[in-house]
N, CA and C atoms as an extended XYZ file, in Angstrom:
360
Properties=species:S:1:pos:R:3:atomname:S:1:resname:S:1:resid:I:1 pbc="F F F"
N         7.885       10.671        9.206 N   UNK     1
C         6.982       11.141        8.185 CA  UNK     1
C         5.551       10.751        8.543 C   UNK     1
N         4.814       11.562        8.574 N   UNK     2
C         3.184       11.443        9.123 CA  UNK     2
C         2.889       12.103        7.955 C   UNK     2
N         1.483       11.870        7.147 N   UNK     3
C         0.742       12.426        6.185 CA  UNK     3
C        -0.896       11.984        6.380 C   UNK     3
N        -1.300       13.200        6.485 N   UNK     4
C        -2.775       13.090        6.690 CA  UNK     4
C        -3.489       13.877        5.408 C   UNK     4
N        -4.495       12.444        5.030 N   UNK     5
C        -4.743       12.843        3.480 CA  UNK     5
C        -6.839       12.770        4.257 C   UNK     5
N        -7.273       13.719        3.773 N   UNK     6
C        -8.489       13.880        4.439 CA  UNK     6
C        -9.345       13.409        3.002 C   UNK     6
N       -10.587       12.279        3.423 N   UNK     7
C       -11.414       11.253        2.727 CA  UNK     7
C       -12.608       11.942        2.674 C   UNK     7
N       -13.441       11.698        2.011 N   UNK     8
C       -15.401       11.757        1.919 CA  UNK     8
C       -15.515       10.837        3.439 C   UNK     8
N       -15.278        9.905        3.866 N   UNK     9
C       -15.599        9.250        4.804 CA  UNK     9
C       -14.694        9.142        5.649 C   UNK     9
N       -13.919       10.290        5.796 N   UNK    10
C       -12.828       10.290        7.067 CA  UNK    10
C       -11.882       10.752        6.991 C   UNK    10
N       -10.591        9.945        7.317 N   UNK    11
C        -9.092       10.285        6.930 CA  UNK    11
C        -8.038        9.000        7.017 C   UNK    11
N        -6.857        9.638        6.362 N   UNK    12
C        -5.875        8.428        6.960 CA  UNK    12
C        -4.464        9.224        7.274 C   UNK    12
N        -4.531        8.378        8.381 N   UNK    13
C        -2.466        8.691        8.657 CA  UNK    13
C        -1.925        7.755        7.724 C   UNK    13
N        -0.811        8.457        7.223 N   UNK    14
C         0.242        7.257        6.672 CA  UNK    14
C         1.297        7.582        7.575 C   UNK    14
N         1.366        6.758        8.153 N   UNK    15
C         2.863        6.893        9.240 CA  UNK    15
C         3.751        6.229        9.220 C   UNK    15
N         3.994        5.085        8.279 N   UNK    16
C         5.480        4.513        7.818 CA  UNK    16
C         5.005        4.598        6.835 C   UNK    16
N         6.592        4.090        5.509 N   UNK    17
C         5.830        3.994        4.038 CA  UNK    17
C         7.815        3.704        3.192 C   UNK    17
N         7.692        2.716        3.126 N   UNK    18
C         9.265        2.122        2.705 CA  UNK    18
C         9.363        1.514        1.726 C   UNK    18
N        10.164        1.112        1.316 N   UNK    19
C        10.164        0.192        0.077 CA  UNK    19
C         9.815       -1.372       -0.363 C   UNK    19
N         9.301       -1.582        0.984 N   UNK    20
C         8.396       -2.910        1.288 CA  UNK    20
C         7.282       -2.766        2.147 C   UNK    20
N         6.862       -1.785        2.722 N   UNK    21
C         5.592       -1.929        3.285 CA  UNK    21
C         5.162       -0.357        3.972 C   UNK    21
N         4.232       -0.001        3.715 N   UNK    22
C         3.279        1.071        4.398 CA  UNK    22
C         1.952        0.772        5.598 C   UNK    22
N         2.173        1.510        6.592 N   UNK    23
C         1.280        1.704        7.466 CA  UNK    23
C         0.579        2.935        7.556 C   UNK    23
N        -1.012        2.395        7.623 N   UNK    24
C        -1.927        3.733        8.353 CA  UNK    24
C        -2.836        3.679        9.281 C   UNK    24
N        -3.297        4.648        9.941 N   UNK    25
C        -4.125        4.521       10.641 CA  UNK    25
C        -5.542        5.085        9.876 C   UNK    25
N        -6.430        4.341        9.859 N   UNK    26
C        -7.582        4.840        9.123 CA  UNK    26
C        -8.919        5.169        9.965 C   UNK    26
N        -9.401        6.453        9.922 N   UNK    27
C       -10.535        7.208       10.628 CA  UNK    27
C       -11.923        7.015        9.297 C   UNK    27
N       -12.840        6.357        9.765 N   UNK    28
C       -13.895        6.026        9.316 CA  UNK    28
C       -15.168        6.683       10.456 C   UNK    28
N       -16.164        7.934        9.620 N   UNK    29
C       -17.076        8.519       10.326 CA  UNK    29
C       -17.694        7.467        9.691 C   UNK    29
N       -18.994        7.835       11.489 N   UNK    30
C       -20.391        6.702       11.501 CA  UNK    30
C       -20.995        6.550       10.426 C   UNK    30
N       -21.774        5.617        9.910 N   UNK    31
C       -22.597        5.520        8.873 CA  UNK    31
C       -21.594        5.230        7.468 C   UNK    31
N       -20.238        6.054        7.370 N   UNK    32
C       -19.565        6.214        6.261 CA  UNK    32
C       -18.976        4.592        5.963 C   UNK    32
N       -18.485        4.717        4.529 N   UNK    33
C       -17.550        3.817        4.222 CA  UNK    33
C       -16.742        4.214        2.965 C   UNK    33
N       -15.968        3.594        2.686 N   UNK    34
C       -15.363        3.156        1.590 CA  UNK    34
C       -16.077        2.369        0.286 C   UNK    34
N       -14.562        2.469       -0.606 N   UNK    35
C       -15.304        2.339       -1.836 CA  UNK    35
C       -15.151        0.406       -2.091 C   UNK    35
N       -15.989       -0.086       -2.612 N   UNK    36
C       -15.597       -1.441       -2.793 CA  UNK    36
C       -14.952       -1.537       -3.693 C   UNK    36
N       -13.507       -2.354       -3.735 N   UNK    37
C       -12.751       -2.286       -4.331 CA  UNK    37
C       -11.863       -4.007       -4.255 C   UNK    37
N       -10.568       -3.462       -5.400 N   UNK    38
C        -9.576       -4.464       -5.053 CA  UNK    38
C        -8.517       -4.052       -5.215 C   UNK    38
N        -7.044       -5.055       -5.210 N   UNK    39
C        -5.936       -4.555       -5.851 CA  UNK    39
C        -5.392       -5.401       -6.188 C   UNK    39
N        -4.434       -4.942       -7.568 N   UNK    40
C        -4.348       -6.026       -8.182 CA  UNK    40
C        -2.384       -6.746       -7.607 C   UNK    40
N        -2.108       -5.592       -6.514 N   UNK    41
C        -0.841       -6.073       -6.060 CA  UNK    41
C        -0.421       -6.176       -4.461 C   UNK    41
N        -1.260       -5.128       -3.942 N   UNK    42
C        -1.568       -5.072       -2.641 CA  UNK    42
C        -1.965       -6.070       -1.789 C   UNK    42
N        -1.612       -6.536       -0.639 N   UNK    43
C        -1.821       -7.076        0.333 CA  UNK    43
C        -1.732       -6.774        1.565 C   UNK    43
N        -2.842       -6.642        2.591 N   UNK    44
C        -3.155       -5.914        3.642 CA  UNK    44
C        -3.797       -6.325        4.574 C   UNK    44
N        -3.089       -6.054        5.687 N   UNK    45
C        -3.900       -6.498        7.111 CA  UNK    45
C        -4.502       -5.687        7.840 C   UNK    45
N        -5.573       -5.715        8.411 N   UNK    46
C        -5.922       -4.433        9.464 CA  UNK    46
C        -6.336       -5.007       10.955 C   UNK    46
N        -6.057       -3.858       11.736 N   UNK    47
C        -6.642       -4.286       13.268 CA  UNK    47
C        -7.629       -3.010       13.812 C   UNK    47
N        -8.740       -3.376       14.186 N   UNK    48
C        -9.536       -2.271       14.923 CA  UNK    48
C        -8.975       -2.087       16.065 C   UNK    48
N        -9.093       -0.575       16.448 N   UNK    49
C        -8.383       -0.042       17.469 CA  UNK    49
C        -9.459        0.511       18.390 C   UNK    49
N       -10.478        1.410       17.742 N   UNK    50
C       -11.775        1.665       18.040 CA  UNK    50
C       -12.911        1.482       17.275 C   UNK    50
N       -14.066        1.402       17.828 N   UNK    51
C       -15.329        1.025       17.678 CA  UNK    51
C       -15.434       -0.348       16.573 C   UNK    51
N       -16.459       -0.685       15.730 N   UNK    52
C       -16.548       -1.343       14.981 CA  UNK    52
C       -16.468       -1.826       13.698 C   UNK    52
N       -15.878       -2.325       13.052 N   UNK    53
C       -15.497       -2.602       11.396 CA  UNK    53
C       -16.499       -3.434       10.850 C   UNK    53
N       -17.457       -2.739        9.950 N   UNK    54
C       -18.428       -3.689        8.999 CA  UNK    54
C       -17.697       -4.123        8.076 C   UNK    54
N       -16.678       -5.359        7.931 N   UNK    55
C       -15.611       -5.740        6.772 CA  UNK    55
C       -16.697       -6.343        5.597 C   UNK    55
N       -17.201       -6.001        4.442 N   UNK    56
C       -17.988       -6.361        3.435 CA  UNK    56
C       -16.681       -6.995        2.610 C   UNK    56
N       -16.728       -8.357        1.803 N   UNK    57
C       -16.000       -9.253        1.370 CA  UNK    57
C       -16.884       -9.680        0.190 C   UNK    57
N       -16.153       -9.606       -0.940 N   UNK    58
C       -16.873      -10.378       -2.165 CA  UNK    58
C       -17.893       -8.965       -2.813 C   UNK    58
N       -19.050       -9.285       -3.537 N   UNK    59
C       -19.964       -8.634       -4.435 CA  UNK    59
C       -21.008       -9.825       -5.005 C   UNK    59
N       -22.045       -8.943       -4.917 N   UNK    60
C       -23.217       -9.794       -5.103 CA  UNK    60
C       -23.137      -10.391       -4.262 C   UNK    60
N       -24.097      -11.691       -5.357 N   UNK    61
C       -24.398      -12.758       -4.406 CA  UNK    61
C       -23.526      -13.595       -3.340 C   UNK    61
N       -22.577      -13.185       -3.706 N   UNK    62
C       -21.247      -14.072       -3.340 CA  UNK    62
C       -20.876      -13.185       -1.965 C   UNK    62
N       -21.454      -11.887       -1.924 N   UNK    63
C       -21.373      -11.068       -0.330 CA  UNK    63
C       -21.190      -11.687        1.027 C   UNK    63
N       -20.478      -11.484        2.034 N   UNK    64
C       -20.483      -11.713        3.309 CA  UNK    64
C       -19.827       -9.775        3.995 C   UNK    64
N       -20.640       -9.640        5.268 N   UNK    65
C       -20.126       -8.780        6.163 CA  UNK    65
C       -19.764       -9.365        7.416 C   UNK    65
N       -18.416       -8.976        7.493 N   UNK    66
C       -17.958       -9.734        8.841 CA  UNK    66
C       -17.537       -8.407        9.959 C   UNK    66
N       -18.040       -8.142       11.052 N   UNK    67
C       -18.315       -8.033       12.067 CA  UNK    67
C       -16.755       -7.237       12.735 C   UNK    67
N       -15.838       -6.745       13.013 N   UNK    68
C       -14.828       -6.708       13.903 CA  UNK    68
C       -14.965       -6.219       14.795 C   UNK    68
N       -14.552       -6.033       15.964 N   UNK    69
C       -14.625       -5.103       16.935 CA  UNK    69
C       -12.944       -5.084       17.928 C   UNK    69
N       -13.122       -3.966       18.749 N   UNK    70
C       -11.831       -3.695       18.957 CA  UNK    70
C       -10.801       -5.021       19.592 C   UNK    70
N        -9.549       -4.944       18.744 N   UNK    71
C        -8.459       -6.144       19.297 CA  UNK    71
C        -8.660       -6.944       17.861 C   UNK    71
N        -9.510       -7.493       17.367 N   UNK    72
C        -9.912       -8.125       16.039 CA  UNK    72
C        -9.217       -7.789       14.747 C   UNK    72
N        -8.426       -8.787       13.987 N   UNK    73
C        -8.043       -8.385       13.028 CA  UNK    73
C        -8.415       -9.053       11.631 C   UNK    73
N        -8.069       -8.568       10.283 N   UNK    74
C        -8.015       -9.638        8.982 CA  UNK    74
C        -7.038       -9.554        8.183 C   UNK    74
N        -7.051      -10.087        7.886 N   UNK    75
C        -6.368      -10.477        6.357 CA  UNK    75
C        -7.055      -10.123        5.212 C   UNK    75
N        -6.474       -9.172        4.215 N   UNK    76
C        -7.259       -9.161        2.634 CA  UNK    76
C        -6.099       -9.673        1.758 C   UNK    76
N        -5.789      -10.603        1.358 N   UNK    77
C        -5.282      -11.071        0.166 CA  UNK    77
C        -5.432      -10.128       -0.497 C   UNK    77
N        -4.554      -10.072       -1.890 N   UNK    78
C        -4.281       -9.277       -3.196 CA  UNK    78
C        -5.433      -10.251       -3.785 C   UNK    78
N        -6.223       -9.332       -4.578 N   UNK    79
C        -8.003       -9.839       -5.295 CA  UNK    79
C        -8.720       -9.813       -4.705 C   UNK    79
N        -8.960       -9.551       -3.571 N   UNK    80
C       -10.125      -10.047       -2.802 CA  UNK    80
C       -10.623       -8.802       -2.633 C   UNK    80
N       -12.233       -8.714       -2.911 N   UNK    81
C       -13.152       -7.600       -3.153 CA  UNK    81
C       -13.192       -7.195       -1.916 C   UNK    81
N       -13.502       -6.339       -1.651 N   UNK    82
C       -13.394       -6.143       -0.039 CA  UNK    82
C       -13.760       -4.003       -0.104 C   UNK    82
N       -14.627       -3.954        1.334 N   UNK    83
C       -15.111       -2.759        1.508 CA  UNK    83
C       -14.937       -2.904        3.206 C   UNK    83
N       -14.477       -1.621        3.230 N   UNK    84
C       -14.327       -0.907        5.229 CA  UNK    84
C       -15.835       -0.186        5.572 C   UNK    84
N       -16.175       -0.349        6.464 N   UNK    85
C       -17.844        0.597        7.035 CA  UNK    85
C       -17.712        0.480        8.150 C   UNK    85
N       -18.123        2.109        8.798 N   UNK    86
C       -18.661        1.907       10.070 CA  UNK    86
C       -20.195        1.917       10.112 C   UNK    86
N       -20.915        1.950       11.300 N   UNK    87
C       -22.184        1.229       11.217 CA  UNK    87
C       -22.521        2.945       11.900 C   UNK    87
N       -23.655        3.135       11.949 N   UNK    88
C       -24.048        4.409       12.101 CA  UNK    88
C       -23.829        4.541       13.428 C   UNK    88
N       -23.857        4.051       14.328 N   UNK    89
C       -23.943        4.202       15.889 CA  UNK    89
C       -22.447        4.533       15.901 C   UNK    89
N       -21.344        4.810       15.558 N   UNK    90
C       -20.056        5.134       15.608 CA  UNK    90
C       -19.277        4.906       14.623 C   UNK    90
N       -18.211        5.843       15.078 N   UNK    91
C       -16.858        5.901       14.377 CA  UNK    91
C       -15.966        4.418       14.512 C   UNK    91
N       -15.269        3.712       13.573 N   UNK    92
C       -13.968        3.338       13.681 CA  UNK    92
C       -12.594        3.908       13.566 C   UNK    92
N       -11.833        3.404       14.388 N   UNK    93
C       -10.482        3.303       13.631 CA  UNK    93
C        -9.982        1.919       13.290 C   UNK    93
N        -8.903        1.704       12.410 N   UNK    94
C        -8.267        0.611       12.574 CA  UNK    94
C        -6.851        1.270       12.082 C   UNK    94
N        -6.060       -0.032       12.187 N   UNK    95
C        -4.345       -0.157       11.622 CA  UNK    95
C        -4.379       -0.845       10.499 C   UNK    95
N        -3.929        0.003        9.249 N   UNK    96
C        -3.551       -1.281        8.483 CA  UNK    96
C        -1.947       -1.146        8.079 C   UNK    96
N        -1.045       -2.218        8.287 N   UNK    97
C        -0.269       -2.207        7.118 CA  UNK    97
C        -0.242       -3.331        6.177 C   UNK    97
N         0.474       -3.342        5.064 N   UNK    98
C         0.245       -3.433        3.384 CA  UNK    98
C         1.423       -3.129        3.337 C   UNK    98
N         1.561       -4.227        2.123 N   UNK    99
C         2.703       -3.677        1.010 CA  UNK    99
C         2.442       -2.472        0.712 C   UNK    99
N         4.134       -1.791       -0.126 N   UNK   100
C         3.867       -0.484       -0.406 CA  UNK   100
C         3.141       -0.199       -1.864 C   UNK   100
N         1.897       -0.814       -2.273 N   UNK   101
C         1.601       -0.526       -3.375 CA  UNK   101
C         0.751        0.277       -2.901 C   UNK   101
N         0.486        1.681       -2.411 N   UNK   102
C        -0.802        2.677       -2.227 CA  UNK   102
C        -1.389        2.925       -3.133 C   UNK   102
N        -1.298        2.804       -4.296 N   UNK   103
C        -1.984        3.681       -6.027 CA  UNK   103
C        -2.929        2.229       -6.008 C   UNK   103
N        -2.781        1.445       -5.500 N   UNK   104
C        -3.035        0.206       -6.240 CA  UNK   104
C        -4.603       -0.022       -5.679 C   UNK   104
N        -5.420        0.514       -6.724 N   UNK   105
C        -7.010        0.614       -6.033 CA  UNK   105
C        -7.353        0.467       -7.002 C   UNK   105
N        -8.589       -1.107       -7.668 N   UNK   106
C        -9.675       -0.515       -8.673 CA  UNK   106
C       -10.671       -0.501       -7.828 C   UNK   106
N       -11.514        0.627       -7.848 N   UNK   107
C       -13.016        0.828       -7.338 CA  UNK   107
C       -13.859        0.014       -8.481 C   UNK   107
N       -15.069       -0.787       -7.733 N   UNK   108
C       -15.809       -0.857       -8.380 CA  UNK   108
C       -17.099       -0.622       -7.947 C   UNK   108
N       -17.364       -0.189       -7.010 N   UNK   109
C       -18.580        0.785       -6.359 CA  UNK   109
C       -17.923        1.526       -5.627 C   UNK   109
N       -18.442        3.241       -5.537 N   UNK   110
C       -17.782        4.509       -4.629 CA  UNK   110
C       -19.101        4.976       -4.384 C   UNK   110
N       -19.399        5.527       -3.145 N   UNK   111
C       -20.693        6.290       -3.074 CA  UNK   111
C       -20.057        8.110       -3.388 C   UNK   111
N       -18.936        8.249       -3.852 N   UNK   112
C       -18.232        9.697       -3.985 CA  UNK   112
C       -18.192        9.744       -5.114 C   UNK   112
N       -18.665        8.953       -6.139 N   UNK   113
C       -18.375        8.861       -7.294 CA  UNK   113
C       -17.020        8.611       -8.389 C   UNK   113
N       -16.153        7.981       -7.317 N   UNK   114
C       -14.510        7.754       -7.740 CA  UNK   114
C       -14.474        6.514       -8.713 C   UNK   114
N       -15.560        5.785       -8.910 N   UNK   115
C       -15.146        4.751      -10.089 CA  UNK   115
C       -14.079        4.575      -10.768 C   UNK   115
N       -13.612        3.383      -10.927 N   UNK   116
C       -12.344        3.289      -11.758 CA  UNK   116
C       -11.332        4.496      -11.472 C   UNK   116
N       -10.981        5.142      -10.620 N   UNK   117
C       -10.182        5.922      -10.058 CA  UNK   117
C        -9.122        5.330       -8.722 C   UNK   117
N        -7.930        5.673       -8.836 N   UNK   118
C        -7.274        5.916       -7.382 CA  UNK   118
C        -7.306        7.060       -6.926 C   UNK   118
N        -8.375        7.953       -7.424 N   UNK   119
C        -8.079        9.551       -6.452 CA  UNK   119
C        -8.090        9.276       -5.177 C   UNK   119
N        -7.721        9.836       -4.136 N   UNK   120
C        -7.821        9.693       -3.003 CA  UNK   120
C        -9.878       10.315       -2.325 C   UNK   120
């Protein structure tokens, strides 16, 4: 099972997806990102595969951007605020798998305007 669900800032493969854990591959165009968000059940790891991951962690003042580049991976705990970006000079990819909670998104900044939404 492969499913390609096409983003404002890219796409994702879902290429496993079981009753304990889902994998994707996630396509992030230059400049683009994601929405800052959390979940309130989800837990997820990712690895860059290509180019660079601007990993944004926290909100406000409490902000850090951490840096990845290819081979590099993280950890997001379930709560932890957290936003994906690529940097304008290129595209990323990375891997993530996660538990299978996929719905499990509160936005609390979207530049697409998805607030408080899991739309895709």
């Amino acid at each position: 099972m492969h499913t390609r669900t096409e983003k404002p800032w890219g796409h994702e493969l879902l290429w496993a997806h079981t009753d304990h854990y889902a994998g994707k591959i996630i396509h992030i165009n230059a400049g683009k990102r994601l929405s800052l968000q959390f979940h309130e059940q989800k837990h997820e790891s990712v690895l860059v595969i290509s180019g660079t991951l601007l990993l944004n962690l926290g909100q406000g003042d409490d902000a850090t951007v951490v840096e990845l580049g290819e081979g590099e991976s993280a950890d997001i705990p379930v709560g932890q605020i957290h936003r994906f970006e690529a940097p304008a000079s290129g595209d990323v990819e990375i891997i993530e798998v996660s538990t299978n909670h996929l719905d499990d998104v509160v936005r609390l900044e979207d530049d697409y305007n998805r607030e408080g939404t899991s739309a895709p």
